[in-house]
Phi, psi and omega in degrees: 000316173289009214237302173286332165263349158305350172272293184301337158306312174299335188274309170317312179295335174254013136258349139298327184269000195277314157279332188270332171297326177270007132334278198300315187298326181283354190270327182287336179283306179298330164280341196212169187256147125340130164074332174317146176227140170247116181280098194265351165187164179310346176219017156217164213195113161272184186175155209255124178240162152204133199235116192280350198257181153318194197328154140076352197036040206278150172058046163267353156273348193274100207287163133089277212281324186293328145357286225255332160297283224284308148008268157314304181304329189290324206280306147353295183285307183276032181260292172321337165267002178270290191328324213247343168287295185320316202274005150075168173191204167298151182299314151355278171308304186301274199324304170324314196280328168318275221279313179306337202270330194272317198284309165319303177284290211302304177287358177277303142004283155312319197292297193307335202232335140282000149080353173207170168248158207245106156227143199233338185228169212205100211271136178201163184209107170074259182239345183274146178289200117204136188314148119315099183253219225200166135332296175276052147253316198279305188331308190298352184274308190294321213255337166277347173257347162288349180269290178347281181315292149350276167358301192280344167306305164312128177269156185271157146303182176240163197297099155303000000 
């Protein structure tokens, strides 16, 4: 019993990060125009961005099919994260998995029901850039980087 609800907790956790992106995108939608920026300190700006390709916007000039591949794959990856939350783990692992399983869904989301995903903020230094990302962007970051650190925790066997 206690196994199933630390599995729902976890789940509760990628639907907090799930609601606060799609809080922040709608608040970003309702205040800005595309491409509008508001410059909030010398290096960081939100600005209402939308980006139909991946990371990065990589395959975002690329019409019709990448949609439905990043899709599938959001769709894949979190049925492999349910799975791997049921089957429990370190508080570490699990939370990694949470915020990616959550980050994941927040942009799947856009894709399925807006056709691009909604990016806002926006990190810059002099003439350099760094994309716009999102909420379920910074979530998937924070929780890959939380499976890593996890990782380094683990003992190995030893070699035979």
């Amino acid at each position: 019993m206690a196994d199933a609800r630390r599995w729902w907790a976890w789940l509760g956790l990628s639907f907090v990060i799930v609601a606060a992106d799609q809080l922040s995108k709608l608040a970003m939608i309702a205040v800005f125009q595309p491409g509008e920026e508001s410059v909030v300190t010398g290096f960081f700006s939100l600005v209402l961005a939308f980006n139909t390709g991946a990371a990065f916007s990589f395959l975002r000039d690329v019409a019709g099919w990448p949609r439905y591949l990043f899709s599938a794959v959001a769709i894949a990856a979190g049925g492999l994260i349910i799975w791997l939350l049921r089957r429990g783990g370190d508080r570490l692992y699990c939370a990694g998995l949470a915020l990616i399983l959550g980050g994941a869904a927040g942009n799947l989301w856009d894709r399925l029901t807006l056709g691009h995903v909604v990016d806002f903020l926006l990190f810059h230094w002099d003439r350099w850039y760094y994309p716009a990302f999102n909420v379920a962007d910074s979530a998937i970051t924070v929780g890959a980087a939380l499976l890593i650190l996890d990782s380094f925790g683990r003992r190995r066997g030893t070699a035979s």
